[in-house]
N, C-alpha and C positions, 0 to 999 in steps of 0.2 A: 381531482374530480372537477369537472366542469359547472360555475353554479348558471342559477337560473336567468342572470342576466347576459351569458353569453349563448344565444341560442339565435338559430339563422332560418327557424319557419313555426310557427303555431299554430293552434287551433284551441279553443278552451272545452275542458271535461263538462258533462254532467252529473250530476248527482240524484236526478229526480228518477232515472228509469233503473232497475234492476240490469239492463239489457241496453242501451242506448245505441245508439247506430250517429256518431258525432264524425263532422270533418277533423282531419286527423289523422282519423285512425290507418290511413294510407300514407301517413309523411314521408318524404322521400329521404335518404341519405347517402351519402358519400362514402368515398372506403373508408375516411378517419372520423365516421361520422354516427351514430346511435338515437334513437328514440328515445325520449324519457319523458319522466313525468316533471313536470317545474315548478318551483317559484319563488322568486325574489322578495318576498314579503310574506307577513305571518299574519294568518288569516283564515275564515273557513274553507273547508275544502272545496267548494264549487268555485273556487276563486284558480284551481290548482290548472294547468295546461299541456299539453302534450306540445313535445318540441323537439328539432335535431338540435343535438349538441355536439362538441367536438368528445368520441371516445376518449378516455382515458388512458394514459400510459401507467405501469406500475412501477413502483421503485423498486430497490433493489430485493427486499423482503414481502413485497405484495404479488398478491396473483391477480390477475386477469383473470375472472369469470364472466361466460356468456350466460348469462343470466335465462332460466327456461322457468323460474316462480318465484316470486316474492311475497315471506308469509307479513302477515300485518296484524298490528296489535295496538292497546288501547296508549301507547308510548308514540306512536309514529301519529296519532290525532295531535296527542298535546307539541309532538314539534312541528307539524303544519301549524296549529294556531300562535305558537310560542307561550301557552299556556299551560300550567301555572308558570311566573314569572321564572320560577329557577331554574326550568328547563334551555330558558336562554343562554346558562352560564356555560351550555355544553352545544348548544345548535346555532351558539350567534346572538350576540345582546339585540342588535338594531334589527339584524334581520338574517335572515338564515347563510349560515356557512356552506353549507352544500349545497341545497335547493330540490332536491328530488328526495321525497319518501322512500322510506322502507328501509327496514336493516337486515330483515332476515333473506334468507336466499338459499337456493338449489340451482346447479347449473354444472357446464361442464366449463375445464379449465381452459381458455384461449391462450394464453402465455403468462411467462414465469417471469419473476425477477431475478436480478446475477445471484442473490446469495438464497434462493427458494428453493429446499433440497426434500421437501415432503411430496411433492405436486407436479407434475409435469403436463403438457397439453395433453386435452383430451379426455381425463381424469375429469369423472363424476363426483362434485360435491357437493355441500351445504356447511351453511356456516351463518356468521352475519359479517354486515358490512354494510357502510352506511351510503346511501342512494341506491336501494336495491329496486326499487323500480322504474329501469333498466336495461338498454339492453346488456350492456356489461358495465363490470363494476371494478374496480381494483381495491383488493382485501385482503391485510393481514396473513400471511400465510398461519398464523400461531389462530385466528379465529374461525377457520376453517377445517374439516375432516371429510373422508371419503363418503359420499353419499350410502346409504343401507341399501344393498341388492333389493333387500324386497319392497319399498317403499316407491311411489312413483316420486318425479319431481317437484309437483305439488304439494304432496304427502312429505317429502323431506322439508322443505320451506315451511311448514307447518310447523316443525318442530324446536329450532332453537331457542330465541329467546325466553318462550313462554313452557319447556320444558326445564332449561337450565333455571328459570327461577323456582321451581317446582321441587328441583334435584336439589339447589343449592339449599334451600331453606328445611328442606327434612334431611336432608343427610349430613349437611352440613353446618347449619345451626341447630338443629332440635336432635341432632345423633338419633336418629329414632330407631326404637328395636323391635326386635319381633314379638309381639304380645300386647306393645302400646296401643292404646287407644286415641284415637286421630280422628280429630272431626273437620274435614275444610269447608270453610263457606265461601260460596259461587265454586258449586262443584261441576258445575257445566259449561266457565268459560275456561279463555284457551288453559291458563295456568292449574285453576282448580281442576277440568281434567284429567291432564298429566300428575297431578297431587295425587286423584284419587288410586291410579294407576303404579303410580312408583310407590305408594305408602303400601298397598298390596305386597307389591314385588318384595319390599323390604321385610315381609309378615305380617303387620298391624292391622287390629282391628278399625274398618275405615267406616264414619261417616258422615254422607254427603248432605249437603243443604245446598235446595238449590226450586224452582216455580214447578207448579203443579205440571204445565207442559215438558218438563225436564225431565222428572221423578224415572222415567224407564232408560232413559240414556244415561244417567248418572249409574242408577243399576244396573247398566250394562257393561261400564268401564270397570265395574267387580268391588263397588260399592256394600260393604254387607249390611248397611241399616241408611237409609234416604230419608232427611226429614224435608216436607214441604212446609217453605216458609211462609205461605199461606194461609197454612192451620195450625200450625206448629210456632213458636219460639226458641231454639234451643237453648237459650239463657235461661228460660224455668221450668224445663221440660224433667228436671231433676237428675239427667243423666249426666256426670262428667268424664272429663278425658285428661290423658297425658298428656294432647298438643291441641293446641285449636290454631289451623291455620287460615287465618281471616283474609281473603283475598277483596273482600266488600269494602269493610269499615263500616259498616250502616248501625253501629249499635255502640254503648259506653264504655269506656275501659273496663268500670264497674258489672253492665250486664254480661261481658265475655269470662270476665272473673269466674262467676258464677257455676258457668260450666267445666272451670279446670278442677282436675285434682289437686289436692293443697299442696303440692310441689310442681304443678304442671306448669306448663309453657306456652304463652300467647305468641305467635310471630304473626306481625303485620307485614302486610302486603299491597298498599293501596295507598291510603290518605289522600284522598281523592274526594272526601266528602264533605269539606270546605273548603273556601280560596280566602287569600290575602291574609290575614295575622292569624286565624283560627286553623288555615290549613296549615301553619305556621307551629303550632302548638300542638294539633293533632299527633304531628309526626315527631314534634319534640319529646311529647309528656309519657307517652312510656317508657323511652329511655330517662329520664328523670325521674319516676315513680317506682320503675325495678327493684332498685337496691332497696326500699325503704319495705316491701309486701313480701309475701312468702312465694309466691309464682313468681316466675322469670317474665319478664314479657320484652321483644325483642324485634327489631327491624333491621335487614340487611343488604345488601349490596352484591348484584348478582352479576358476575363477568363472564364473558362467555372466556373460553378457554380448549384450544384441543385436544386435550385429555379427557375432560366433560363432554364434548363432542363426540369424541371416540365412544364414549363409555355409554351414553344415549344409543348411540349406532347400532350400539351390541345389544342393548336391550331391546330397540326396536326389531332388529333381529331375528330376537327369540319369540317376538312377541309380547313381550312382559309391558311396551308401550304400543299403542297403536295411535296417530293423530286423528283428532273426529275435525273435520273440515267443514263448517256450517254453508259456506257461497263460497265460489269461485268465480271471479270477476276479470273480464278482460285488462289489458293495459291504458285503456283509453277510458276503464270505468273505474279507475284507481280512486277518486272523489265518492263514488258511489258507496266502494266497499269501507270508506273511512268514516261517510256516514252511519252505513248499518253498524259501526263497528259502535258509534257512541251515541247510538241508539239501545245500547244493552241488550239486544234483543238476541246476539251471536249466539251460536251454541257451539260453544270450541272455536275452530282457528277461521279465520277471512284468509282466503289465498289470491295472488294478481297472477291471472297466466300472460308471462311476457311472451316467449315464445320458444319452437324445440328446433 
């Protein structure tokens, strides 16, 4: 993948318009040539640019996707800024290894690699892969699966990352079963969504927290009790559960406690609610306090994989997932939508329409 300082025309994004009309968004290119979004430095996103670049070739195990959505989530903010620091150990110490956002993606397959025996041109997928906005990307054949018939390409891009952490952490950490009681908090963004949706599908009694403008979209992904964290606490509301999956962090180890059954299970999903030595410790202290309390509390490590891909597919399918898509934003308002994005304000997934 090409980074951001080898680029042969620009024009810089906005962030201030929902809808921007910026020079750019016409860049010209060549046969070996792509649109993307750039940048050579880690920084807020108004800083971010539209630019040809040289297309990508795939290697022997990667596919060539023509990128037609790229979904975005509160992961692709912190590697534009390179914040928090440890995000760097994965996108580039000094300054970014790839240079273009986005990892999730829907698109069809341009060309294969010698040894890529799942995918051949032409084939509709989604998957992730990192510089997805894009016009093509070269990706992992092992992190990619066949797009879901009924799902558009926006609607696919919606789904991976922020579904796979959803899948991974109730089925996979908290084994959850049918009868469990499961409470996730931020039941309205991209992950908690999917949470409330898959905990469903799996049986469990689901409920949602999540602002007073939420309370019926939460209810509508099949939610059976919605608490509004406006009037409500759920840490002394006296009700507890089998799992609390805390996708916020906005409260103490002690008051999540509270709400678990005396063998229940905390899984965190965030640590996002301090920086430098205290975000430091956020994300340490309940792996160090576990073993020593009667509830599990637990933080994990979500990889995408095509088997989970697959296995998403079939449920979106059925229906048992559907993606709630909050804005969908051009490729030239890619800054726009990373703003709204840490803005908290999203209701579900931010989508970039690169193009069909």
């Amino acid at each position: 993948m090409e980074t951001a300082a080898q680029y042969t025309a620009s024009a810089p994004l906005t962030a201030a318009t929902p809808t921007p009309s910026v020079p750019g968004a016409a860049v010209s290119v060549g046969p070996k040539a792509m649109r993307a979004v750039v940048h050579n430095r880690y920084g807020a996103p108004e800083m971010l640019a539209l630019r040809s670049v040289r297309r990508p070739d795939p290697q022997p195990t990667e596919v060539l996707v023509r990128v037609h959505a790229a979904g975005l989530h509160i992961g692709d903010c912190f590697a534009v800024r390179g914040t928090p620091f440890a995000m760097r150990l994965v996108t580039g110490l000094l300054k970014p290894k790839v240079g273009i956002p986005g990892f999730d993606l829907a698109g069809t397959v341009e060309a294969v690699g010698s040894e890529v025996t799942r995918f051949r041109p032409g084939d509709a997928v989604f998957g992730c892969g990192n510089g997805s906005c894009a016009e093509f990307v070269a990706v992992e054949q092992d992190t990619l699966a066949a797009k879901p018939d009924g799902l558009s390409f926006e609607q696919a891009a919606a789904v991976p990352t922020s579904a796979l952490a959803a899948l991974h952490a109730l089925r996979d950490v908290a084994s959850l079963q049918a009868g469990d009681r499961v409470l996730v908090n931020g039941a309205s963004g991209g992950v908690g969504s999917f949470a409330v949706q898959l905990a469903k599908s799996l049986g469990a009694e689901v409920t949602g927290v999540c602002s007073t403008k939420n309370v019926e979209m939460v209810r509508s992904l099949g939610a059976d009790h919605v608490i509004d964290y406006t009037r409500e606490d759920f840490t002394e509301g006296g009700a507890i559960y089998d799992l609390v999956f805390d996708n916020i962090e906005n409260r103490s180890l002690s008051d999540c406690r509270r709400a678990l059954a005396p063998k229940g299970m905390l899984v965190l999903n965030s640590g996002t609610g301090a920086t430098g030595v205290r975000m430091l410790m956020r994300l340490l202290k309940p792996l160090v306090v576990s073993p020593f309390v009667g509830h599990t509390l637990r933080r994990y490590l979500s990889v995408p994989n095509h088997a989970d891909l697959t296995e998403l597919a079939a449920l979106a399918e059925s229906g048992a997932i559907v993606p709630r898509i909050d804005k969908t934003y051009a490729l030239e308002q890619t800054a726009a939508a990373l703003v709204h994005i840490e803005s908290g304000r999203a209701r579900g997934k931010v989508v970039v329409r690169v193009g069909l």
